[in-house]
N, C-alpha and C positions, 0 to 999 in steps of 0.2 A: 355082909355088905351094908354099907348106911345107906342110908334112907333117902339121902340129900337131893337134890336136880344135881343130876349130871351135868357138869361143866366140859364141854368139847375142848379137847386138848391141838396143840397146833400142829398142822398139816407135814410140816417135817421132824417131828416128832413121832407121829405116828408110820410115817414114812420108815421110820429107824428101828420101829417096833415091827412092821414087816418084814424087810432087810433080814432081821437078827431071827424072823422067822422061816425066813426064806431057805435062810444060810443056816439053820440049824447050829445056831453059833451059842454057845457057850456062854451067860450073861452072867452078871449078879445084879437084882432086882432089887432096890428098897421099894416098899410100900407097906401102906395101909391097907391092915384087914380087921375087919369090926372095929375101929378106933385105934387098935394095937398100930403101933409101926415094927416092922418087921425086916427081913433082909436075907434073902433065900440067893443060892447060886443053881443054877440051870439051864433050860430051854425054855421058848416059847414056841405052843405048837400050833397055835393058833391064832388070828387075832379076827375078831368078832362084832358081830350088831346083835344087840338082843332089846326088845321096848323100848327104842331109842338111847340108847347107851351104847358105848365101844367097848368090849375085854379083851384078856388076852386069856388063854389056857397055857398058865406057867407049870411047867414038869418041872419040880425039884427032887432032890431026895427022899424027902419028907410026902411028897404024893402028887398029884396034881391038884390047884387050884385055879380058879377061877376070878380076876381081876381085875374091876372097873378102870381104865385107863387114869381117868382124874384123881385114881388113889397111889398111880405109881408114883414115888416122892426122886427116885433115879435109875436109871441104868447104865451102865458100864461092860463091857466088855471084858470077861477073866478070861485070865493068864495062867497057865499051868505053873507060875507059882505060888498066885491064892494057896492058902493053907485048906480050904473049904474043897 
């Protein structure tokens, strides 16, 4: 995770990030992790306050991780025809 101040992302945004928690729905993720951009298909099981910051705990494939809000770059809703 970087280091940066947390920038608060907009209330219906995160709104959408609960939703797709709620509903155990299916997303594909772009974000930032340590500088990388990256782009994982899965869930979110969670969405969080930690030290004043927002995450979300994204289950992909590849394991869970852990995700400062202001480093999601998109989400989308997958389709069982993503190749992923």
């Amino acid at each position: 995770m970087t280091a940066d101040r947390y920038q608060p992302i907009s209330c219906d945004y995160h709104d959408q990030l609960e939703e797709a928690a709620l509903h155990r729905k299916q997303i594909e993720l772009e974000f930032e992790l340590e500088g990388v951009p990256q782009k994982e298909r899965g869930t979110i099981a969670d969405v969080f306050t930690r030290q004043g910051a927002e995450f979300v705990k994204f289950v992909a494939p590849s394991g869970p991780v852990e995700i400062r809000l202001d480093q999601i770059i998109s989400m989308r809703e997958a389709t069982e025809r993503d190749p992923r």
